[in-house]
C-alpha positions as CSV (number, residue, x, y, z in Angstrom):
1,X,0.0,0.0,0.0
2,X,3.0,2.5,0.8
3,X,5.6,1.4,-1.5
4,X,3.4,1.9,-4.8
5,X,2.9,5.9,-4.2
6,X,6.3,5.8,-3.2
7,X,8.2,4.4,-6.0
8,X,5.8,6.7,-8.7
9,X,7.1,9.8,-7.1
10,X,10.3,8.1,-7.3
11,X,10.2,6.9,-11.1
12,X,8.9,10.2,-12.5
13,X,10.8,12.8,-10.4
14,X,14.3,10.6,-12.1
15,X,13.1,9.0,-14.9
16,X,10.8,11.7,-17.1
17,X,11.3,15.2,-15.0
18,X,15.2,14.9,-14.9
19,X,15.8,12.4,-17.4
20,X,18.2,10.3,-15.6
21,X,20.0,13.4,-14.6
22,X,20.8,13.3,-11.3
23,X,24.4,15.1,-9.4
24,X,24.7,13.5,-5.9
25,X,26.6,16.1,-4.5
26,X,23.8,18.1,-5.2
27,X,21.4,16.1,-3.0
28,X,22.9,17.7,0.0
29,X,23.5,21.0,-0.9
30,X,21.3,23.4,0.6
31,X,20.0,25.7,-2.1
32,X,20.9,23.2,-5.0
33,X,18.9,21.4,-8.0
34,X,16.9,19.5,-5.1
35,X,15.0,22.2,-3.2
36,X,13.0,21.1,0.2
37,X,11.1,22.7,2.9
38,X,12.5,21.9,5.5
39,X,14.0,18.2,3.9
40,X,10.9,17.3,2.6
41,X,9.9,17.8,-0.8
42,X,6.3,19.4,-0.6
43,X,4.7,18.4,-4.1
44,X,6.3,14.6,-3.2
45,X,4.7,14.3,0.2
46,X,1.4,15.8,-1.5
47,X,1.6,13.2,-4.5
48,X,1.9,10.5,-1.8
49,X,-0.6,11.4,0.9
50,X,-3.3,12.1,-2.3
51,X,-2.2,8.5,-3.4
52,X,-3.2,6.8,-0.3
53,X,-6.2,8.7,-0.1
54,X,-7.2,7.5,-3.6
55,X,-6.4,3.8,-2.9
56,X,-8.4,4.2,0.3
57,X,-11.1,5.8,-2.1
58,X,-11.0,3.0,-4.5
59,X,-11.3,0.1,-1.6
60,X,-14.1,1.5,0.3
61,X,-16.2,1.8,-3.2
62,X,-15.5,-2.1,-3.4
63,X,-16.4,-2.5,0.2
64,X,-13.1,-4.2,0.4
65,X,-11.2,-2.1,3.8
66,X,-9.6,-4.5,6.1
67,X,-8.9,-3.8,9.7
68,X,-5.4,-5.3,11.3
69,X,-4.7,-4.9,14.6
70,X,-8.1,-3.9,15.3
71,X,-7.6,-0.7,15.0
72,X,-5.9,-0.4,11.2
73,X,-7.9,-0.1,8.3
74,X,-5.9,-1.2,5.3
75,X,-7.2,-0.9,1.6
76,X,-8.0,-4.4,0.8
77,X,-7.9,-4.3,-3.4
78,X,-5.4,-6.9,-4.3
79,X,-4.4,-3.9,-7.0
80,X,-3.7,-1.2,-4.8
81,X,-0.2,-1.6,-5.0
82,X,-0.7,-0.2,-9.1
83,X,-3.8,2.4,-8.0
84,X,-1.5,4.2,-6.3
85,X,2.2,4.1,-7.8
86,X,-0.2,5.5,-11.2
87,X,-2.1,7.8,-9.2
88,X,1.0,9.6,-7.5
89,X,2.9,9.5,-10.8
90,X,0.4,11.1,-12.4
91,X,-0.8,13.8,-9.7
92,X,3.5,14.2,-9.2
93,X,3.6,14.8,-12.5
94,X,0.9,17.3,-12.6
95,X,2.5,19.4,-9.1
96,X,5.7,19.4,-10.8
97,X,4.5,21.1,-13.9
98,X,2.5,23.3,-11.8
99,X,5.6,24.2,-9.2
100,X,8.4,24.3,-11.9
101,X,9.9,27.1,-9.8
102,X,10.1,24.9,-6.9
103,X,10.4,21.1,-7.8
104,X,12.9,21.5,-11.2
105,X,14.6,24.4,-10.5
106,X,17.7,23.7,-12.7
107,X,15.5,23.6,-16.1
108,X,14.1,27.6,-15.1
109,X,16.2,29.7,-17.8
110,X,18.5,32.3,-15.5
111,X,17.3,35.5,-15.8
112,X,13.7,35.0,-17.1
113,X,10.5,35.8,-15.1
114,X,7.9,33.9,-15.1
């Protein structure tokens, strides 16, 4: 259930939005290509917790929600794992485009507003 929305903000934050471009030196430079608030990446977290909420969305439609512990409700859909790596790839994808500024700030031309 976690490790789907995980690994599709993962995929398309190296795969399509910096094509395989990735400096690690950079990773730990404050200020550099990878900008956090705070060490967490905003649009990444909001990708992820939307995810979740979708596969918990998509379970309780098919009356499928499990509890564990008898107190943890767990999406049940034997698919969930795909509903949300696809649904926070897509919605990353999306927040990226919208937050350029913030999320790719390597590909914003120096110099140009807007």
């Amino acid at each position: 259930m976690w490790l789907g929305p995980i690994a599709g903000v993962m995929v398309v934050d190296y795969w399509v939005l910096r094509r395989k471009l990735l400096k690690a030196e950079e990773l730990y430079n404050h200020g550099g290509i990878c900008r956090y608030y705070k060490g967490v990446s905003v649009a990444g977290l909001a990708a992820f917790a939307i995810s979740i909420l979708i596969e918990y969305i998509l379970s309780a439609a098919q009356g499928s929600v499990r509890i564990y512990f008898g107190f943890t409700p767990v999406p049940g859909i034997k698919l969930a794992w795909y509903y949300g790596f696809i649904s926070a790839a897509l919605i990353y994808l999306l927040l990226s485009r919208i937050l350029r500024h913030y999320v790719l700030p390597e590909t914003v031309e120096v110099g140009r507003v807007g």
